[in-house]
C-alpha positions as CSV (number, residue, x, y, z in Angstrom):
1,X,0.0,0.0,0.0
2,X,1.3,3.5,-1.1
3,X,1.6,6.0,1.8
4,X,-0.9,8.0,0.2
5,X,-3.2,5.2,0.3
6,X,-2.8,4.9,4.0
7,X,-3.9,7.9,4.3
8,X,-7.5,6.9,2.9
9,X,-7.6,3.5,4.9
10,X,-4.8,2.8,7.6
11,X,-6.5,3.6,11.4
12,X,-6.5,7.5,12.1
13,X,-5.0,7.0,15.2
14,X,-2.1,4.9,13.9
15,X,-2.0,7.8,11.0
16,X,-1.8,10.7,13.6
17,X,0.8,9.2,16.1
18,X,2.9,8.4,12.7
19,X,2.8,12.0,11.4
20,X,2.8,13.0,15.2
21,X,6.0,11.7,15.7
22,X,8.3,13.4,13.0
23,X,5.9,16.6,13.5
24,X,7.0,16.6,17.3
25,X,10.5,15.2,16.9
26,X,11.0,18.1,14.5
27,X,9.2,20.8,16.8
28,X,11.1,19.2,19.9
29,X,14.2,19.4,18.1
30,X,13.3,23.2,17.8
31,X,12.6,23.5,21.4
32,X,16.0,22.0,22.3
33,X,17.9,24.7,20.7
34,X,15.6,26.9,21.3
35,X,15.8,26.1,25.2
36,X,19.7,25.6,25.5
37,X,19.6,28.7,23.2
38,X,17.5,30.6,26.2
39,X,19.7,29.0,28.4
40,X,23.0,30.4,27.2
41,X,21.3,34.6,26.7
42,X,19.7,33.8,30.4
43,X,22.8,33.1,31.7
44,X,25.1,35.2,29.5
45,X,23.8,38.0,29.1
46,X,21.1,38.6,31.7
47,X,17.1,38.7,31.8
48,X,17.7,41.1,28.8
49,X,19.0,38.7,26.9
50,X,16.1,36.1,26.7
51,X,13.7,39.5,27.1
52,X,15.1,41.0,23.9
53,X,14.2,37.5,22.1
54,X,10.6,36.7,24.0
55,X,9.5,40.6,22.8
56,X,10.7,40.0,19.4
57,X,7.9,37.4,19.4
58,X,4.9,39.0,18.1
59,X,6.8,40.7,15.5
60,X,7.8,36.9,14.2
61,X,4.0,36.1,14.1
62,X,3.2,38.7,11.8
63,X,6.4,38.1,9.6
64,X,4.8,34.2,9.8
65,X,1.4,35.6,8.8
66,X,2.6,36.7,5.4
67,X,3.8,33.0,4.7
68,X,0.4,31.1,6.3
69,X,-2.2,31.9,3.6
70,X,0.3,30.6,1.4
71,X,1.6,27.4,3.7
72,X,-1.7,26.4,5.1
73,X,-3.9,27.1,1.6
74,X,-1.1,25.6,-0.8
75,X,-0.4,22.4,2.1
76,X,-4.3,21.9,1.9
77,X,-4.6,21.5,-2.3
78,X,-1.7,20.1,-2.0
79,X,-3.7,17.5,0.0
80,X,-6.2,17.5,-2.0
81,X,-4.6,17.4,-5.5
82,X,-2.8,14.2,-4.4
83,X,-5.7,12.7,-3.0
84,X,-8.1,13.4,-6.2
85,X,-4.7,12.1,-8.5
86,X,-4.3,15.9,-9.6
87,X,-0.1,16.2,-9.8
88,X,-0.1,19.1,-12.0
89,X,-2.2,20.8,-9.7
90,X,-0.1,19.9,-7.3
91,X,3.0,21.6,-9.0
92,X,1.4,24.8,-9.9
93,X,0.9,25.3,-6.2
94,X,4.3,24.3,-5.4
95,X,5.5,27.1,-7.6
96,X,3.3,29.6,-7.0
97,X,4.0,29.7,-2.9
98,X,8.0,29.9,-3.5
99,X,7.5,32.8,-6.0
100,X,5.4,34.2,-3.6
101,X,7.7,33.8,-0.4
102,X,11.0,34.5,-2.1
103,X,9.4,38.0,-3.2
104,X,8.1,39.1,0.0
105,X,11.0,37.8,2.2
106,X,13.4,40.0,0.1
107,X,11.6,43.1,0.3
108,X,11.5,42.6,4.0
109,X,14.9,41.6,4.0
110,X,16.2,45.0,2.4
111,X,14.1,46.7,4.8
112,X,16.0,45.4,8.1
113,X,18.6,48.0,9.0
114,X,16.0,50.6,8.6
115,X,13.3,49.0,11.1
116,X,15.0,47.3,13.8
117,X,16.0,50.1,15.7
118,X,12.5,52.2,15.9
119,X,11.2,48.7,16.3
120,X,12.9,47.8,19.3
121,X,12.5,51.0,20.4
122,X,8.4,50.4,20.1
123,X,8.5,46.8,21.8
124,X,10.6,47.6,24.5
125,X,9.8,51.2,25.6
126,X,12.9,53.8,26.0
127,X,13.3,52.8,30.4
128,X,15.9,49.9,29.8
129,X,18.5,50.6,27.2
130,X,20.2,47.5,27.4
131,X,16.8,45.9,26.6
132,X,16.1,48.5,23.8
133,X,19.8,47.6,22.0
134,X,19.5,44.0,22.6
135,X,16.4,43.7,20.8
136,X,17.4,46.3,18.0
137,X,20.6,43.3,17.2
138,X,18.2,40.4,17.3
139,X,15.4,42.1,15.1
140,X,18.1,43.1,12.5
141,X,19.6,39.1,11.8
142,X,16.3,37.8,12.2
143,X,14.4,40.0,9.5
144,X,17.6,39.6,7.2
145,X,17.2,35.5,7.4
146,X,14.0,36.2,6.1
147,X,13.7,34.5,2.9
148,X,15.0,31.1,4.0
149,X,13.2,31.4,7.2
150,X,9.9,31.7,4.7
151,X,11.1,28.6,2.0
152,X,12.1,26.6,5.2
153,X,8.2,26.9,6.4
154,X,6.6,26.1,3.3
155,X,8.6,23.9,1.9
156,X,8.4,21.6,5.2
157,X,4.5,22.1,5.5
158,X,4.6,21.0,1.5
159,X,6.6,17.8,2.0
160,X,4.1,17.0,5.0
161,X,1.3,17.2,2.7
162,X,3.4,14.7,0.8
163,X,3.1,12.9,3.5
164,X,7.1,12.6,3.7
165,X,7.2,14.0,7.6
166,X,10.4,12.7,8.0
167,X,12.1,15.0,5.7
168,X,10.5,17.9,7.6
169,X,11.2,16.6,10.7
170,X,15.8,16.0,9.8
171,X,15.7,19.4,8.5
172,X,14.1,20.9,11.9
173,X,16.8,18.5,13.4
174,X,19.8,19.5,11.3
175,X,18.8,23.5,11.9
176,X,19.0,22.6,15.5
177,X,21.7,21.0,15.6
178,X,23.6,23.9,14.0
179,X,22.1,26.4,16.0
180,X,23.2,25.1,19.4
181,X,27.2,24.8,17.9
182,X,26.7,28.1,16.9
183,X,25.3,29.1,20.0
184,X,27.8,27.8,22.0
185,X,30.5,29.4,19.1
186,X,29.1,33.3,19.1
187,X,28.0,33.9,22.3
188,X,29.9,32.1,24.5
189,X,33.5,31.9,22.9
190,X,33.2,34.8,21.1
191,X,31.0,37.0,23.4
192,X,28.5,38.3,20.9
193,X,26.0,38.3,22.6
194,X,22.0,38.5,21.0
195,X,23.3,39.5,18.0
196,X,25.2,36.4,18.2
197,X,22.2,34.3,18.8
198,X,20.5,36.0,16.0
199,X,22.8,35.2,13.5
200,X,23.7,31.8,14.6
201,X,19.4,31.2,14.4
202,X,19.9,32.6,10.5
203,X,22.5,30.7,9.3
204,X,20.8,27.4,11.2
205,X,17.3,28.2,9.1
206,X,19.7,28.2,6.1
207,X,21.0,24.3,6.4
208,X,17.4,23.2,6.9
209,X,16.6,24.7,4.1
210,X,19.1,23.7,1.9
211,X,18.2,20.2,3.4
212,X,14.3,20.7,2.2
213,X,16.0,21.6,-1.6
214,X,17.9,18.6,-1.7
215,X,15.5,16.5,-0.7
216,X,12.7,17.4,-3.1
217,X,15.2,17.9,-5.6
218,X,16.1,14.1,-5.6
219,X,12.7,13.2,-6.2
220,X,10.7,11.9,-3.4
221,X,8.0,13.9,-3.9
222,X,5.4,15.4,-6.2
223,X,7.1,18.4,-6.5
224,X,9.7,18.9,-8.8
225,X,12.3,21.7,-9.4
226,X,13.4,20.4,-12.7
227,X,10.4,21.8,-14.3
228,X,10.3,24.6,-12.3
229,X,9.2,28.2,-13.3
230,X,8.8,30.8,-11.5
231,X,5.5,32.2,-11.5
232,X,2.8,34.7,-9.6
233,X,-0.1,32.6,-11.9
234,X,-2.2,30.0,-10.5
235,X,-5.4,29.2,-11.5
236,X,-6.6,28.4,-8.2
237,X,-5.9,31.5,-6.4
238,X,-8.9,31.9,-5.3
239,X,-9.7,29.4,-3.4
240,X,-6.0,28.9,-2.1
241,X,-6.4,32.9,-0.4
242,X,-9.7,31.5,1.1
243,X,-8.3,28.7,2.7
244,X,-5.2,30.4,4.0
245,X,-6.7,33.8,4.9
246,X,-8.1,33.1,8.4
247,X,-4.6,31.4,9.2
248,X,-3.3,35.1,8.0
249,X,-5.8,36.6,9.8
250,X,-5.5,34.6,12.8
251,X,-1.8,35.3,13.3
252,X,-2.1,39.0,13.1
253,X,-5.2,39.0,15.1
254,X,-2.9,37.3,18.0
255,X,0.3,39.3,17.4
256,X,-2.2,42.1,17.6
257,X,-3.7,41.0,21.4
258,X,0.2,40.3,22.6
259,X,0.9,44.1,21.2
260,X,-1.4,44.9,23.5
261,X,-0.4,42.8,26.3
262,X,2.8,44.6,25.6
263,X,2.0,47.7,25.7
264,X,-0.3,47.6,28.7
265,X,2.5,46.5,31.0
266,X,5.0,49.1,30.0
267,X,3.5,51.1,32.1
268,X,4.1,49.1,35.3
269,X,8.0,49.2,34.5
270,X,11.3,47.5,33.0
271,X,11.0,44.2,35.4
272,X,7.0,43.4,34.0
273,X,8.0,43.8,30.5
274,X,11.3,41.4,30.7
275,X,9.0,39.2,32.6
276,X,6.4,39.5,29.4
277,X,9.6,38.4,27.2
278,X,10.3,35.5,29.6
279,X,6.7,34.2,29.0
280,X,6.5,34.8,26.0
281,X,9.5,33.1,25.2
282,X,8.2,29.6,26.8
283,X,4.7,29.6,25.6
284,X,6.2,30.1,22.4
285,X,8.0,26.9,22.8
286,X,5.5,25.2,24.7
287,X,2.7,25.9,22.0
288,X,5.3,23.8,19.6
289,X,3.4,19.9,20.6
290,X,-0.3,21.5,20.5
291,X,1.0,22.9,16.6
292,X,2.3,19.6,16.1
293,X,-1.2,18.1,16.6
294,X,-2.4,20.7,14.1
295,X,0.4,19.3,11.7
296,X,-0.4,15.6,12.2
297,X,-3.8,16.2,11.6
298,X,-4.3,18.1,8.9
299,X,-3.3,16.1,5.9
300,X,-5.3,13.2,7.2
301,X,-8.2,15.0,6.8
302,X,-7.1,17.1,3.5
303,X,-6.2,13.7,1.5
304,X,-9.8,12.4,3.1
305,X,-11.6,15.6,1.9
306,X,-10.3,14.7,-1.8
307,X,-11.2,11.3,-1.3
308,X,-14.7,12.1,-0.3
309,X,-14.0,9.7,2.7
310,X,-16.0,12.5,5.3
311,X,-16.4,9.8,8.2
312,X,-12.2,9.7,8.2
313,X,-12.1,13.2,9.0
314,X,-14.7,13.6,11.8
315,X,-12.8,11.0,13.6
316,X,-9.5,12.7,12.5
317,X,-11.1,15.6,14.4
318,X,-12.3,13.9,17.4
319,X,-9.2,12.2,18.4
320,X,-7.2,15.1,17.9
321,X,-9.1,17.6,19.9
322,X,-9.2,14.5,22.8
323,X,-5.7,14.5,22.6
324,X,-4.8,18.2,22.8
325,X,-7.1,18.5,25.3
326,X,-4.9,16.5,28.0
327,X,-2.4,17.7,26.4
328,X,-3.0,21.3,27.5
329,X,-3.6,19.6,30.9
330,X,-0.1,18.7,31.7
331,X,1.4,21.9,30.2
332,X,-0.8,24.5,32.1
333,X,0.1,22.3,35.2
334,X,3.7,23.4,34.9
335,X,2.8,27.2,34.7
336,X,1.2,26.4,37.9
337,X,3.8,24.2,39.6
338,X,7.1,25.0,38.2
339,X,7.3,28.1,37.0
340,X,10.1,29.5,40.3
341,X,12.3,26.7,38.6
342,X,11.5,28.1,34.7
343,X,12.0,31.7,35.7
344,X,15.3,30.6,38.2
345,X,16.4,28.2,35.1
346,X,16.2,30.9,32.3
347,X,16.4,34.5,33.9
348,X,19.6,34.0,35.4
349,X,18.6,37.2,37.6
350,X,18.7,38.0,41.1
351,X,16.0,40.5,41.3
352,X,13.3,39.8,43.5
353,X,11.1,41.9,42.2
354,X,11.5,40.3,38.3
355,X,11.4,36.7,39.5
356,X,7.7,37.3,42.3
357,X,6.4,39.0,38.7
358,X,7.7,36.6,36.2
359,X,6.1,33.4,38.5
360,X,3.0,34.6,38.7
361,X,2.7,35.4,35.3
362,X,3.6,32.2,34.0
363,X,1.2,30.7,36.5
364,X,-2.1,32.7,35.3
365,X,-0.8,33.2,31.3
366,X,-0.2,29.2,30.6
367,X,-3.8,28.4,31.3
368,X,-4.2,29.4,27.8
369,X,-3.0,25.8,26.8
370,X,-6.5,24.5,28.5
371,X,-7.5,25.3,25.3
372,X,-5.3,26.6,22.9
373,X,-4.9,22.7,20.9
374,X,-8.9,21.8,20.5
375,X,-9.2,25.9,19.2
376,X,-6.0,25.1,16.4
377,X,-7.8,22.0,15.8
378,X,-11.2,23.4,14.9
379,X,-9.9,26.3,13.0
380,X,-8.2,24.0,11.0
381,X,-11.1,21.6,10.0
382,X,-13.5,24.2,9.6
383,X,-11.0,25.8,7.2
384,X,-9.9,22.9,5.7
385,X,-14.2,22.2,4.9
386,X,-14.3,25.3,3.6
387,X,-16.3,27.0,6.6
388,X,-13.9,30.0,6.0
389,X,-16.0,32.3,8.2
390,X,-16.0,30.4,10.7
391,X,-12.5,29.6,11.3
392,X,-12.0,33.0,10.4
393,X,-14.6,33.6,13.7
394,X,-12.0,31.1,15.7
395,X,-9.4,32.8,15.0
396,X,-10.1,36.4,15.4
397,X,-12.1,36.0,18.7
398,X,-9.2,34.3,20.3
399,X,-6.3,36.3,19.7
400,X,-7.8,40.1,19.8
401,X,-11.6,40.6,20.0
402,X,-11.6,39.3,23.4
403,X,-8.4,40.4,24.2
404,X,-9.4,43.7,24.0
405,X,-12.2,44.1,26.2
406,X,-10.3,41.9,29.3
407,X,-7.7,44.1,28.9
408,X,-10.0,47.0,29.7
409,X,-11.8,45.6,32.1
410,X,-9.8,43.1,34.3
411,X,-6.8,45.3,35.2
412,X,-8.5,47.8,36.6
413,X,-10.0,45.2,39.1
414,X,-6.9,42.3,39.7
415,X,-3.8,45.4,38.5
416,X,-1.2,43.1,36.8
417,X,-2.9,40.0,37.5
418,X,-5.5,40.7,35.2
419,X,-3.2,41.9,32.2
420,X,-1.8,37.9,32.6
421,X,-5.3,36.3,32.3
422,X,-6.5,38.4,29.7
423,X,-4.9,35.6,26.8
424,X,-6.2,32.4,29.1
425,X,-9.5,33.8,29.4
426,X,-9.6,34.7,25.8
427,X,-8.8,31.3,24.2
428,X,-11.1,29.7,26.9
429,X,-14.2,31.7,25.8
430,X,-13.1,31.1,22.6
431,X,-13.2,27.4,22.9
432,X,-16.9,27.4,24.8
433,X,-18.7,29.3,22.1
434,X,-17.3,27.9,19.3
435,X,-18.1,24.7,20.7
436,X,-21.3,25.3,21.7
437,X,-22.0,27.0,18.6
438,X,-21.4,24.3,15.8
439,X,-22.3,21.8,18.1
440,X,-26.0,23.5,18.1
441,X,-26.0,23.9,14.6
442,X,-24.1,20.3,13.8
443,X,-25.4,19.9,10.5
444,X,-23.7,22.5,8.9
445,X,-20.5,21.5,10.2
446,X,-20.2,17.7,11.6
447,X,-22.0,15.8,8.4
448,X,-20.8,13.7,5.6
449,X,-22.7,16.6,3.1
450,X,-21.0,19.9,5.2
451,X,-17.5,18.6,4.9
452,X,-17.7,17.4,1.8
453,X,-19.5,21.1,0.3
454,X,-16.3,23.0,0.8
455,X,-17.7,26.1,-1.1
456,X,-16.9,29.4,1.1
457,X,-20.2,30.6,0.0
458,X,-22.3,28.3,2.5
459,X,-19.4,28.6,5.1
460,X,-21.4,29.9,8.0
């Protein structure tokens, strides 16, 4: 049996823990560097190390933005195309998305020694200098590396919908790998500090990328770069932009609602917003398994969606969700239980005052991964079925519409407290009405007819 016939009859749950695995592996891998990475700045250079890297978060989230409508829409008829027996299809997308990322990388690229400063300057606020110039050398490598950074994500994501997760998961692996010599190389040996870091990061994207070229170059795949051309024509465009849009949408909707997040705590000092970084930092690298279920399950049910097999995906879906579910469990139980031995493990910093504020802020911010996986997982079938509003609904309510109005209203009863469960509480509501929502109305969404109807123009 092919492996993409397995994906039309092998058990889902064998199918999810096998794309699970190299999804995971490859995100863990990430985490590793990322963590002896954090590590190294904590203990190197200071809470203002790490800080300058956890702030520079949401500003990677809308750099990521520009690349999902074209990762998640192009990884979906990917799906699809191979599924119906569609290869040319499959191609045409293939060279569309790297037209599209190499040209919009490189225009960011060329923009970097211009914005990094006044950028910096935005996300840190003018009361820590060190802070201010830390983040001004990360931002500058990081928005240079731009381009690979981009072809590394949707080539991977590409190769997935191949279903070829290995290869995905030895480039994450090799990039690691790199990254933690060079680590070790810039900012320990030769005292470089975050700029070091930031370049080390660059050049590490770079050898998984390279990897990616190699390996669909030698013909493992359905893509192909010996007949490649490229191109900014695809005949599907349209409904490519209206799968990926709410993924666009999504991720600028929740950069957005941590801009805020930001901003609100400048105003209670230097120590809240390096604690922010600090927080940031981890749930960025915490969010990584919860993605990875998003990963696993996604071209399980795109390959079944092409092979009008509808009952596959609902119990794609349902195991999935399960799964997150106790997932997020376990990781918002170490918010609450270890987060003196994070903030002592990564800070590398004395000060009472940062370490009281960076504990209780992990402890109140990481209940957002109660249900941060089931809300990835239904934004992704519904925009996967075509219910583009809706996941579009998902998406937006989670990340800033509700954002905004507990920023506004809980500080000004629980002070700081309240800025730190503003995020939880939004993906939790999130999560209940959305939930309750399609659940009420189940045969628009949950049916063999609804999944199988993935016109946007009966998405909601």
């Amino acid at each position: 049996m092919s492996a993409s016939n397995q994906l039309g009859h092998a058990p889902v749950r064998t199918l999810f823990f096998q794309n699970y695995g190299p999804a995971i592996i490859s995100l863990l891998s990430s985490i590793v560097h990322q963590v002896i990475n954090g590590i190294i700045l904590g203990q190197e250079v200071g809470k203002d190390g790490l800080a300058a890297v956890g702030l520079f978060g949401p500003v990677v989230i809308v750099l990521i933005a520009f690349t999902l409508p074209v990762m998640i829409g192009g990884g979906v008829l990917i799906g699809k195309g191979i599924g119906a027996g569609n290869y040319g299809s499959v191609q045409q997308v293939f060279q569309f998305a790297t037209t599209l990322v190499i040209l919009v990388g490189t225009c960011v690229a060329l923009t970097a020694p211009f914005l990094s400063m006044p950028l910096a300057r935005f996300l840190a606020g003018t009361d820590n200098l060190i802070l201010t110039e830390n983040l001004a050398h990360y931002a500058l490598w990081q928005l240079v590396g731009l381009p690979v950074f981009f072809l590394g994500m949707i080539w991977g994501n590409f190769v997935r919908a191949n279903n070829v997760p290995q290869a995905s998961r030895n480039a994450s692996i090799l990039a690691a790998a790199v990254n933690i010599v060079l680590d070790v190389v810039f900012v320990i040996v030769l005292e470089m500090g975050v700029e070091g870091a930031s370049i080390a990061t660059s050049i590490a994207l770079t050898c998984g990328t390279a990897y990616l070229f190699a390996f669909i170059s030698r013909g493992n795949t359905h893509l192909s770069f010996s007949s490649f051309r490229f191109t900014l024509k695809l005949s599907q465009w349209k409904e490519y932009f209206q799968i990926g849009i709410p993924s666009f949408a999504s991720e600028i909707a929740f950069s957005s609602g941590l801009l805020l997040i930001n901003q609100s705590l400048i105003r209670y000092g230097a120590s809240a917003v390096a604690a922010f970084g600090l927080v940031n930092y981890l749930s960025f690298l915490l969010i990584r398994p919860f993605t990875a279920a998003m990963i696993a399950a996604l071209p399980i049910m795109s390959y079944n969606i092409g092979a009008k097999q509808p009952d596959r995906v609902l119990e794609t879906l349902r195991f999935s969700v399960g799964f997150t579910l106790i997932l997020g469990i376990v990781v918002a139980g170490l918010g609450l239980f270890l987060s003196d031995l994070l903030v002592e493990l990564f800070s590398g910093d004395q000060n009472v005052t940062y370490r009281k504020t960076a504990s209780e802020a992990m402890g109140l911010y990481f209940l957002l991964f109660l249900a941060a996986g089931p809300n990835y997982l239904l934004a992704a079938f519904l925009q996967s079925t075509g219910k583009t509003v809706a996941s579009l609904f998902v998406n937006l309510l989670k990340g800033f519409f509700l954002v905004l109005p507990t920023l506004a209203v809980l500080p000004e009863h629980l002070g700081m407290s309240g800025i730190w469960l503003s995020r939880a509480l939004s993906e939790i509501v999130t999560l209940v009405v959305v939930a309750a929502y399609t659940l009420y109305f189940k045969n628009r969404y949950y049916t063999s007819d609804a999944i199988l109807q993935v016109s946007a123009s009966r998405n909601f």
